[in-house]
C-alpha positions as CSV (number, residue, x, y, z in Angstrom):
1,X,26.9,-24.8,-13.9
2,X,23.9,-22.9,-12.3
3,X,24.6,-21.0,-9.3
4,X,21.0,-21.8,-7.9
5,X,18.9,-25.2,-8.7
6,X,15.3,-26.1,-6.9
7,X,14.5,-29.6,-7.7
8,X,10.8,-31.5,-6.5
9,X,8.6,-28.5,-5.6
10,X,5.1,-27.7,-7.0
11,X,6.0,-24.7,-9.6
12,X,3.3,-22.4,-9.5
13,X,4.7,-20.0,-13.2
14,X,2.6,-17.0,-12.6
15,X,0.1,-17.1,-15.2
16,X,-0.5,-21.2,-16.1
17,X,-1.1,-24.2,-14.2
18,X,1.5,-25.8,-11.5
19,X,3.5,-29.1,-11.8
20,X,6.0,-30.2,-10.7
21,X,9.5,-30.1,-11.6
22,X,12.6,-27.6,-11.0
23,X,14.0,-24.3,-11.5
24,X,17.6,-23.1,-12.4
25,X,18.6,-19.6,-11.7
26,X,22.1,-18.1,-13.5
27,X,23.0,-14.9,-12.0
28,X,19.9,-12.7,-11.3
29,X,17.6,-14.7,-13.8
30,X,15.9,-17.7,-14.4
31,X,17.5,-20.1,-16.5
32,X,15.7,-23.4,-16.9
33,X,12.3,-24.3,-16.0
34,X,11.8,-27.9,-16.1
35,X,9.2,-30.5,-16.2
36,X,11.2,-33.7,-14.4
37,X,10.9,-36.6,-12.1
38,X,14.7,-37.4,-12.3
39,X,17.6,-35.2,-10.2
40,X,20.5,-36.7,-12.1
41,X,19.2,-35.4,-15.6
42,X,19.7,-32.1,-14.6
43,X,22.4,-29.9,-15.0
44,X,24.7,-29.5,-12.0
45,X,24.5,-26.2,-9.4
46,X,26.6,-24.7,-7.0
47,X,23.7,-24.6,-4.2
48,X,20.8,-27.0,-4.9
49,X,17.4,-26.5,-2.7
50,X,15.4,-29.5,-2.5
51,X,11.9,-28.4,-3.1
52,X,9.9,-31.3,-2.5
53,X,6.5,-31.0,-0.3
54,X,6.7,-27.1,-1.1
55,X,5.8,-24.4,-3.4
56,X,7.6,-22.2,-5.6
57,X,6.1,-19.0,-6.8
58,X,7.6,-15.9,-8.1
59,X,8.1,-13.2,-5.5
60,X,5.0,-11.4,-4.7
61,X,4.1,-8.3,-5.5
62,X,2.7,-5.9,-2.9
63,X,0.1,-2.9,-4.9
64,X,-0.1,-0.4,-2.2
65,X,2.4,-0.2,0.6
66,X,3.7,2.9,2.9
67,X,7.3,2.0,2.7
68,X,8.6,5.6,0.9
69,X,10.8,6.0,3.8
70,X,11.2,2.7,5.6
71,X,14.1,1.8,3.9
72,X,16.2,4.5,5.5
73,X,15.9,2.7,8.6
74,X,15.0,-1.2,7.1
75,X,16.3,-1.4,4.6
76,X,15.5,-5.1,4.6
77,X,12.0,-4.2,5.1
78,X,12.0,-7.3,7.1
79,X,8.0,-7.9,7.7
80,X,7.5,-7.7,3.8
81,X,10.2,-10.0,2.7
82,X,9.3,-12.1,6.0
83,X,6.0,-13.3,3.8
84,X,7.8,-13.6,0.4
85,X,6.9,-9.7,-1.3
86,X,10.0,-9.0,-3.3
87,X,8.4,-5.9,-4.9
88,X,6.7,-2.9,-3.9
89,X,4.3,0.1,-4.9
90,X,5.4,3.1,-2.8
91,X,3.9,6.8,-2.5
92,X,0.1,5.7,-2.8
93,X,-2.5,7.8,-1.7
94,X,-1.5,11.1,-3.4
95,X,1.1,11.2,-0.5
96,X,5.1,11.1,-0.9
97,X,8.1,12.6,0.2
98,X,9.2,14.4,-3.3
99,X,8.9,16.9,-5.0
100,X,8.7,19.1,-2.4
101,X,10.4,22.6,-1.7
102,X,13.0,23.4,1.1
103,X,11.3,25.7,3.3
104,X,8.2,22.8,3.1
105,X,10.3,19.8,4.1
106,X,9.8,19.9,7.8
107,X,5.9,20.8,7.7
108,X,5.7,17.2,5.3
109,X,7.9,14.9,6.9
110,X,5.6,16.2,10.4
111,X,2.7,15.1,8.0
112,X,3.8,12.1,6.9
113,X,5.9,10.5,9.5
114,X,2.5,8.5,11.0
115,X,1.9,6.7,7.9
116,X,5.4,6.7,6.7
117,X,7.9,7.1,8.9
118,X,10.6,10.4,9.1
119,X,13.2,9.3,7.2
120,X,16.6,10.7,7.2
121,X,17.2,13.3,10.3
122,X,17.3,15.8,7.1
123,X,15.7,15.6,3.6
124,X,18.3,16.2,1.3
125,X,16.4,16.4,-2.3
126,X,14.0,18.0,-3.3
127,X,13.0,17.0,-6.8
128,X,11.2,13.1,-7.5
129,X,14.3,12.1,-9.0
130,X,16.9,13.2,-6.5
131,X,14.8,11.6,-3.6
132,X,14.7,8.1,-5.6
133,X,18.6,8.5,-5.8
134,X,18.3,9.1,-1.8
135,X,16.0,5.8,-1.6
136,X,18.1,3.9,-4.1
137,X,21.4,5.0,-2.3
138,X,20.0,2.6,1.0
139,X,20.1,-0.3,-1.0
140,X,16.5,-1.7,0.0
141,X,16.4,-5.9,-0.2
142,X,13.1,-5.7,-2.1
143,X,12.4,-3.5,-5.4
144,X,10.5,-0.5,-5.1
145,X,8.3,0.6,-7.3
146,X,7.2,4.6,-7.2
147,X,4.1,6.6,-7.7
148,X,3.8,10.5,-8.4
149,X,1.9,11.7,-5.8
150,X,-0.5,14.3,-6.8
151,X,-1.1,15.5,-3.0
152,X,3.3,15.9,-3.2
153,X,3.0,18.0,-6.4
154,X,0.3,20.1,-5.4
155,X,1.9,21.1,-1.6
156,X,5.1,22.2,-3.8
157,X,3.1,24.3,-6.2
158,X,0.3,25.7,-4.2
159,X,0.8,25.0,-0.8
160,X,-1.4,23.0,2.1
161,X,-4.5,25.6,1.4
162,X,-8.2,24.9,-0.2
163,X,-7.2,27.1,-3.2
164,X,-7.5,26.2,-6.4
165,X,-4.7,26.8,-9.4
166,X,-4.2,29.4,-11.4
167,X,-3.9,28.4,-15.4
168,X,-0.2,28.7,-14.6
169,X,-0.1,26.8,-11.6
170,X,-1.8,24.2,-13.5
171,X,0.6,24.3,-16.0
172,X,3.1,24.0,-12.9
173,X,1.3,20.9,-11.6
174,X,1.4,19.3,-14.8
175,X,5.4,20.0,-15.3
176,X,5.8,18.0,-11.9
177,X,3.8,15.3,-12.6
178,X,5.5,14.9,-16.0
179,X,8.6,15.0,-14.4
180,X,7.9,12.3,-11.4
181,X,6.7,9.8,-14.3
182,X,10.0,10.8,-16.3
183,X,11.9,9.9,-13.5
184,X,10.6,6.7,-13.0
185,X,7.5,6.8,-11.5
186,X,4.8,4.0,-13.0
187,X,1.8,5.3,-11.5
188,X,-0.2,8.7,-10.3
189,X,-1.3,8.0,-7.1
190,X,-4.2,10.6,-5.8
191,X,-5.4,10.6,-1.8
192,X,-8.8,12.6,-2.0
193,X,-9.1,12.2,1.8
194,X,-5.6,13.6,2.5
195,X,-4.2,17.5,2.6
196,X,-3.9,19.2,0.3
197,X,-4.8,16.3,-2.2
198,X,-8.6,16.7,-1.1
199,X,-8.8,20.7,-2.2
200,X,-9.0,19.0,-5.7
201,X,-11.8,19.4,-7.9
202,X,-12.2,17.1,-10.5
203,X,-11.0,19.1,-13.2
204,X,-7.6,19.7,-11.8
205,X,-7.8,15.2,-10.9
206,X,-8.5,15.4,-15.2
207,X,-5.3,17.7,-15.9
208,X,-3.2,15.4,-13.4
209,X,-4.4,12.4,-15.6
210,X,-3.6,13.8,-18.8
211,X,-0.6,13.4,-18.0
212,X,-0.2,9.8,-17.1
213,X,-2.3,8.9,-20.1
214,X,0.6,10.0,-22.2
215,X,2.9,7.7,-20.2
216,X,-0.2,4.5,-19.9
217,X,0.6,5.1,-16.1
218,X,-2.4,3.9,-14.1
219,X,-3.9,6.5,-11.8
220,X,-4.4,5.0,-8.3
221,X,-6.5,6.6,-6.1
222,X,-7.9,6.6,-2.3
223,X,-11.1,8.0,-3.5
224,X,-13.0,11.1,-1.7
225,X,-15.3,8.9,0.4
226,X,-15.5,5.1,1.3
227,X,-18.7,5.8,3.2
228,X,-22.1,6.2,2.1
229,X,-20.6,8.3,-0.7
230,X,-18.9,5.4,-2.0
231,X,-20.2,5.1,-5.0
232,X,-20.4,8.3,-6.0
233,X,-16.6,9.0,-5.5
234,X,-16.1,5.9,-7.2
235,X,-17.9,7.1,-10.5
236,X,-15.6,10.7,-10.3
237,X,-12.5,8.9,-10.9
238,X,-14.0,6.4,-13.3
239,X,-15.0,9.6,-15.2
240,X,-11.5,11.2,-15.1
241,X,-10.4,7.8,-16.8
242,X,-13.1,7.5,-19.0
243,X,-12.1,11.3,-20.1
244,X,-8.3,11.2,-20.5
245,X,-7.6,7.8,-21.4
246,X,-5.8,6.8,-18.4
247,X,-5.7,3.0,-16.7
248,X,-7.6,3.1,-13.5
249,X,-6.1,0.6,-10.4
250,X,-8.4,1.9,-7.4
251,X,-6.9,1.8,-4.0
252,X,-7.9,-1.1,-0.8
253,X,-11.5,-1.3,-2.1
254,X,-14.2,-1.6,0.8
255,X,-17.1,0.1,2.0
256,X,-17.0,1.5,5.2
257,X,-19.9,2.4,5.7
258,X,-22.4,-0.2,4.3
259,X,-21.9,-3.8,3.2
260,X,-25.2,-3.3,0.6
261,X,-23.2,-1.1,-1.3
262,X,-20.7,-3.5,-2.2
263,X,-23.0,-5.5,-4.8
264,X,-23.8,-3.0,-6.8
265,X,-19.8,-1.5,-6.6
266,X,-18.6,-4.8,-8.1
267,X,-21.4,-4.6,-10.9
268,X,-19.9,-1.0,-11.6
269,X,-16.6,-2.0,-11.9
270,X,-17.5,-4.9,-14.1
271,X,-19.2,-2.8,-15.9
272,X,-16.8,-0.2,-16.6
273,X,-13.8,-2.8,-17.4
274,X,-15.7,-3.4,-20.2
275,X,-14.9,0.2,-21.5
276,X,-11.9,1.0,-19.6
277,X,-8.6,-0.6,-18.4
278,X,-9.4,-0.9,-14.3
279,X,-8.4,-3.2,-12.0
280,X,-8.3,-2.6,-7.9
281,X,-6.0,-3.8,-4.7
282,X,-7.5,-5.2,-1.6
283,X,-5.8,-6.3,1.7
284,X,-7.7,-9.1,3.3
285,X,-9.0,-7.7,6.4
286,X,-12.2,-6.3,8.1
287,X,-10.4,-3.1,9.1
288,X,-8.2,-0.3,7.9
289,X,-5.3,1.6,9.5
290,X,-4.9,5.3,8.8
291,X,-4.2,8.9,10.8
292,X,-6.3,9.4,13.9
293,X,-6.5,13.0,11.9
294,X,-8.6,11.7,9.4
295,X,-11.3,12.2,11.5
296,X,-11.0,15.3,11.2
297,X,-13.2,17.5,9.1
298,X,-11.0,18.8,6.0
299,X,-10.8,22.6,7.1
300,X,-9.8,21.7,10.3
301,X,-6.8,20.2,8.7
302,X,-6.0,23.6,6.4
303,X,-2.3,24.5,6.6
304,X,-1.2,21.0,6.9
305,X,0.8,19.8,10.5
306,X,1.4,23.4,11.8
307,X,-2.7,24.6,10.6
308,X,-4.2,21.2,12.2
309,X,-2.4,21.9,15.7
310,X,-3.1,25.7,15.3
311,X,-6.9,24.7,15.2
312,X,-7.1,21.9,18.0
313,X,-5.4,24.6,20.3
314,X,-8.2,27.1,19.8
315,X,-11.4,26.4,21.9
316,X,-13.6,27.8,18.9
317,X,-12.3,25.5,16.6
318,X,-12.8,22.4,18.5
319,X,-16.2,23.2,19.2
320,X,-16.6,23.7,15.8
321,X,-15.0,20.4,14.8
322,X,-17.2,18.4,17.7
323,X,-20.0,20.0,16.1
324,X,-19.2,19.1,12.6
325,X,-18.6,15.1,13.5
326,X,-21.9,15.5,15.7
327,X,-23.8,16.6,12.3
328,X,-21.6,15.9,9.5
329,X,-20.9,18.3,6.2
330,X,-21.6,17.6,2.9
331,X,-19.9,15.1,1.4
332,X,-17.5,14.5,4.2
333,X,-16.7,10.7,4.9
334,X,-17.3,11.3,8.9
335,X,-15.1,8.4,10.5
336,X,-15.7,8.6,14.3
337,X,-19.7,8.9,13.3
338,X,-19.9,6.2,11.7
339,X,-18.2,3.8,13.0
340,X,-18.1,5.3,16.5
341,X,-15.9,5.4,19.7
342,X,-15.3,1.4,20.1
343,X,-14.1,0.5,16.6
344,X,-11.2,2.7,16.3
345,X,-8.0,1.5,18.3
346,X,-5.0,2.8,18.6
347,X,-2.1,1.6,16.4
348,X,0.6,4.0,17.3
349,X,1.1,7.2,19.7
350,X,4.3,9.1,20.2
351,X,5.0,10.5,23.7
352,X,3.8,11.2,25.3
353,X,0.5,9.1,24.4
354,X,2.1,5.4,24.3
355,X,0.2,3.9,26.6
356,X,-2.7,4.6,24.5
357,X,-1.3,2.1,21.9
358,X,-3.8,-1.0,21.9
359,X,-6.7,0.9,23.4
360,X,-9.7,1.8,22.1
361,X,-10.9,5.7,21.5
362,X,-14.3,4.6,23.7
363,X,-11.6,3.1,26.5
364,X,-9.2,6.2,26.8
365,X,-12.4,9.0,27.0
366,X,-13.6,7.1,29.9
367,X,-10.3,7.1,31.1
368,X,-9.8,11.0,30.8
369,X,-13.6,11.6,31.9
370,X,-14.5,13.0,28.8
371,X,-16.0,12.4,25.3
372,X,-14.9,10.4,22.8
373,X,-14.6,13.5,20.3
374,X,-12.2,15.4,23.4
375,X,-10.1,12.5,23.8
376,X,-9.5,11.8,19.9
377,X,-8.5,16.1,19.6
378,X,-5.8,16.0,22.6
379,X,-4.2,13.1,21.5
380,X,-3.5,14.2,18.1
381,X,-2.8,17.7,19.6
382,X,-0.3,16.0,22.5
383,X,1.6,13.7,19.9
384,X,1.8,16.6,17.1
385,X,-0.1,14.3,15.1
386,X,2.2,11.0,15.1
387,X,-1.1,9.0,15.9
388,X,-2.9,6.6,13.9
389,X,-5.4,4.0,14.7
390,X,-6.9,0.5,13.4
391,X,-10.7,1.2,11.9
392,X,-12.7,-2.1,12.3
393,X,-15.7,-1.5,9.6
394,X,-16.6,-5.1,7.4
395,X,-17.7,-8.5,8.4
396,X,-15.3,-11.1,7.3
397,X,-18.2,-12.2,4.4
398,X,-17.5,-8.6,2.8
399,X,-13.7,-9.4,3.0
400,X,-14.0,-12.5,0.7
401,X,-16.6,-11.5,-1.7
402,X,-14.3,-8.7,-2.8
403,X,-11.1,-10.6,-2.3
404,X,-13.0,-13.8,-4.5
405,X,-13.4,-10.6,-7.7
406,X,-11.0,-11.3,-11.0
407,X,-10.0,-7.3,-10.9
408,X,-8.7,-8.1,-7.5
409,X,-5.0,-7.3,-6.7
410,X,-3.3,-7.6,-3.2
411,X,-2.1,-4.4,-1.6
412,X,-1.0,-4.4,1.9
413,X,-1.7,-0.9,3.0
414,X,1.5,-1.6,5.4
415,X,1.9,1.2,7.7
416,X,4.6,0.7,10.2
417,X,4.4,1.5,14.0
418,X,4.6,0.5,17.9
419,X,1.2,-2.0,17.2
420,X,0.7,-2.1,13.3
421,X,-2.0,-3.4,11.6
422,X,-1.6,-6.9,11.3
423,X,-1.6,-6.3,7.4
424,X,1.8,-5.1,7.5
425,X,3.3,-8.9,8.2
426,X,0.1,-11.2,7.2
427,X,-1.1,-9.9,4.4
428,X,0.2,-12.5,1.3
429,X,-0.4,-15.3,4.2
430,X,-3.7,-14.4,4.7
431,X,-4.7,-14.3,1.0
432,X,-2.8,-17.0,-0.1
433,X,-2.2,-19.3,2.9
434,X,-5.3,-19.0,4.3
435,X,-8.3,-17.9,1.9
436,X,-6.5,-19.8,-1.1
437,X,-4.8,-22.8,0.9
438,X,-6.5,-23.4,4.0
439,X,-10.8,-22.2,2.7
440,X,-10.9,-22.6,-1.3
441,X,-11.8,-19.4,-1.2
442,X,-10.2,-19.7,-4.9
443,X,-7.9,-21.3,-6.7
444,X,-4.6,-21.0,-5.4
445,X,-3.2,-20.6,-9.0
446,X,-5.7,-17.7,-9.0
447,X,-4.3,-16.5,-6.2
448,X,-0.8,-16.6,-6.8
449,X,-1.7,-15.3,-10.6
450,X,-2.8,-11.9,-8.3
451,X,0.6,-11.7,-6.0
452,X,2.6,-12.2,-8.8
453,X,1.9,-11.8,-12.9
454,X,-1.1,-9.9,-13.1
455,X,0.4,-7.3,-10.5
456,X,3.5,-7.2,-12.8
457,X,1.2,-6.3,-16.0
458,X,-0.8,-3.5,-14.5
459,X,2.6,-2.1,-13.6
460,X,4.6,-2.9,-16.6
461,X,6.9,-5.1,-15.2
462,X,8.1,-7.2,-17.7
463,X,10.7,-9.0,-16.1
464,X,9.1,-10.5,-12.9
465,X,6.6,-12.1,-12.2
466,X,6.5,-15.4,-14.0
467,X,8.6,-18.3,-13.9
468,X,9.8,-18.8,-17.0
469,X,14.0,-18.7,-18.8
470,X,15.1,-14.9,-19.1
471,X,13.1,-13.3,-16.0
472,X,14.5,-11.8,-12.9
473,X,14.4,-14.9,-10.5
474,X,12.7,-13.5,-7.8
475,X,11.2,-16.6,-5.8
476,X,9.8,-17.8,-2.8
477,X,9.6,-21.3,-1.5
478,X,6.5,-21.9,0.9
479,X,5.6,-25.0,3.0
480,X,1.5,-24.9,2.2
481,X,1.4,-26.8,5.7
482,X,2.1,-23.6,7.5
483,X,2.1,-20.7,5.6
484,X,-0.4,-19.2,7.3
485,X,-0.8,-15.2,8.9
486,X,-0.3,-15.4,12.8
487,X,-0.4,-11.6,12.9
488,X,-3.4,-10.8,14.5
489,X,-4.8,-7.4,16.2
490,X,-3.5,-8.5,19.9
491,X,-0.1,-9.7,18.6
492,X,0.4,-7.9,14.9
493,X,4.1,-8.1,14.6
494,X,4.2,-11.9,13.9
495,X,6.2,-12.9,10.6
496,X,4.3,-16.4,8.8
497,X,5.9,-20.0,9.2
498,X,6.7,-21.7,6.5
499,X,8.7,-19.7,3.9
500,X,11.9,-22.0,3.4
501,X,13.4,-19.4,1.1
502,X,13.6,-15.4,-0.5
503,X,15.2,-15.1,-3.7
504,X,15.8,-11.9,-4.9
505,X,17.5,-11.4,-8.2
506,X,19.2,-15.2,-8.2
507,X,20.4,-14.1,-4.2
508,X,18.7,-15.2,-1.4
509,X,17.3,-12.7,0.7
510,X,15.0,-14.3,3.5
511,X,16.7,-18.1,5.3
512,X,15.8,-20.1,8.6
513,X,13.1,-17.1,9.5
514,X,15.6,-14.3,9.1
515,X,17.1,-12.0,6.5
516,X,20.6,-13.2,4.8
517,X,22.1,-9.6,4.6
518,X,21.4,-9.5,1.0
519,X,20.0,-6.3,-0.5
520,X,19.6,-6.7,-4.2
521,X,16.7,-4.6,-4.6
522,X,16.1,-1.5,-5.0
523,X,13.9,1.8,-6.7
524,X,13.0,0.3,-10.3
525,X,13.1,3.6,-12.7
């Protein structure tokens, strides 16, 4: 008898055409995949979903999400598995919560705790190993998938300084990285905008890559400049691939600054998947979310948490920094330049800032009576740098001409807060529900090919991701009627209609709009 049997719904495998027919789950895997128009010639099952009017795809995979320490205090991580992601990519950006050393733990969970919460009151590992034992040990409903983070590595080895390594300290970095992708980690994520990630010259991004060549583990990088630099940062880490051997997945692919820029980026990367393994996420949106810090120039940020608010209390150094956005610096990808007071809002502000939550940077300097480049300084001095802010950069035609492109995978760029980006609960909605569904923007088999098998390739996944006998049965049921995002800017924290059912491993997770209690997960090593 099979413990789980879904009869009548359109099957949408992974990788091939839909029909319809049923699915039979045994345990935590699929057992029968059937082509049938008759119930009673199947085999009988102790819970039988009737799938009719509805699809069933494998459980979506999300490339790119800031969920490293969610777990600790979701550990349903109820928004993802509220839209049907059963797996995840954690520590992206060059930025996670391991390795790092004991008398450093406090100055990186007051770094990270915008983008990825605190965690545990205390940080009990240190090594990439003990912390995915930590993550493991909350029992997370959905799979997590982790990165190396070569901003992590390089804080443990040399600090949060613009120095560079040593031949030993290289040695040192490479030790760490090699043990992260031991470990378990699948990927070596890089965040060339973030501290200390962003002191790194290329040569120490090709050492870093050498070693994740040796494991095939993609790098996966926020690249130094999404601005009018764009393509040139692009090309860096293209070379560092093209040199070490290394699959290349770049991060939420955009152009900040200019929408030209995106034809010729797309011929690029066409280009260069000719010659190298590369494929890229997107999440479907005209804006990102990020630290209000980031726009700040990179020495002001020097010392990590404790160096940033050391500089916003001296009156030199802010003159210096309002200077700096007022004329840029080489190569610096200037945020509140160029996009400018009115397009960055607030996402999240601890105290005592909340009310700025919602509010744009233009709204709250006329508030306070000053400028625009004042008001962004106190708040991330008054809030010890638990701010960050929605960026609203790309016209909705940008959005779909990147999200129509075959090397397209679907990252969320989830970062939790008081007013998230509606990303965090609309992302597989809006990219399947709405620009596959509702517009034609592709096929939906296309789309559901990118949530789902092709995601589990690029990470070497080789039990998910399909619907087919033997793999994990990781499922969701969606009514295509309404499975739509209703998360918007005003009102982000709103979960999709429409998903009848979670599965994951053979349990269900996600029923009637809430979580069952079910936390079958967990950190895949």
């Amino acid at each position: 008898m099979l413990d789980l049997l879904i009869t009548g719904a359109t099957v949408y495998p992974g990788d091939a055409r839909p029909f319809t027919g049923a699915v039979g789950v045994t345990g935590s895997a699929i057992d029968l995949v059937t082509i049938c128009h008759e119930d009673r010639s199947l085999p009988p099952a102790q819970n039988v979903v009737d799938g009719r009017g509805l699809l069933l795809c494998p459980g979506f995979i999300d490339m790119h999400t800031h969920s490293g320490l969610v777990s600790f205090d979701d550990p349903f991580l109820t928004p993802k598995l509220a839209q049907g992601f059963t797996t995840e990519v954690i520590n992206p950006d060059g930025l996670a919560p391991a390795p790092v050393s004991p008398e450093r733990w406090r100055e990186r969970r007051a770094y990270l705790r915008p983008l990825e919460g605190a965690g545990p009151e205390r940080w009990t590992w240190e090594t990439v190993a003990e912390y995915l034992d930590a993550l493991d040990a909350t029992r997370p409903a959905l799979s997590l998938v982790p990165s190396i983070g070569h901003g992590a590595v390089r804080d443990l080895i040399l600090g949060g300084g613009r120095v560079s390594p040593t031949t030993k300290q290289l040695r040192e970095m490479r030790r760490e990285v090699r043990a992260g992708l031991e470990a378990g980690c699948r990927m070596l994520s890089f965040g060339l905008v973030y501290l200390p990630g962003a002191y790194a010259d290329t040569e120490e991004l090709v050492a870093m890559a050498e070693e994740a060549a040796a494991f095939d583990a993609p790098l996966v990088p926020h690249v130094r400049n999404e601005g009018h630099g764009l393509l040139e940062a692009i090309s860096e880490l293209i070379d560092v691939a093209r040199r070490t051997g290394a699959p290349l997945h770049l991060s939420h692919l955009k152009s900040l600054a200019d929408e030209t820029l995106i034809e010729p980026l797309l011929e690029l990367l066409e280009e260069t998947a000719t010659e190298i393994d590369l494929t890229f996420d997107q999440y479907p949106y005209g804006a990102g979310s990020t630290l209000l810090a980031s726009v700040l120039p990179g020495w002001a940020q020097e010392g990590g948490a404790s160096g940033t608010l050391q500089a916003l209390g001296s009156g030199t150094e802010r003159r210096r920094i309002a200077h700096d956005i007022a004329h840029g610096l080489p190569g610096w990808e200037n945020i509140l330049d160029t996009l400018g007071p009115e397009r960055i809002e607030i996402a999240h502000a601890a105290a005592p800032n909340e009310g700025t939550v919602g509010r744009t940077l233009g709204e709250i300097a006329l508030d306070r009576g000053c400028d625009a480049v004042t008001a962004a300084l106190d708040l991330i001095g008054e809030s010890a740098l638990d701010v960050t802010m929605v960026l609203h950069y790309a016209t909705d035609a940008a959005v779909r001409t990147i999200a129509q492109h075959p090397l397209m995978l679907v990252g969320s760029d989830g970062i939790f807060g008081t007013r998230p980006h509606p990303r965090v609960y609309g992302t597989a909605p809006r990219f399947l529900g709405r620009f596959a569904i509702r517009e034609g923007l592709l096929p939906v088999d296309e789309a559901v090919a990118r949530l789902t098998a092709r995601a589990a390739d690029r990470l070497r996944l080789t039990d998910r991701g399909r619907i087919e006998p033997g793999k994990r049965a990781d499922l969701v049921l969606l009514d295509p009627a309404l499975y739509v995002d209703n998360a918007t800017y005003a009102d982000p924290c709103r979960s999709p209609e429409g998903v009848a059912g979670v599965w994951v491993a053979g349990r269900s997770a996600w029923h009637d709009g809430a979580p069952t209690g079910a936390r079958h997960g967990g950190v895949i090593r």
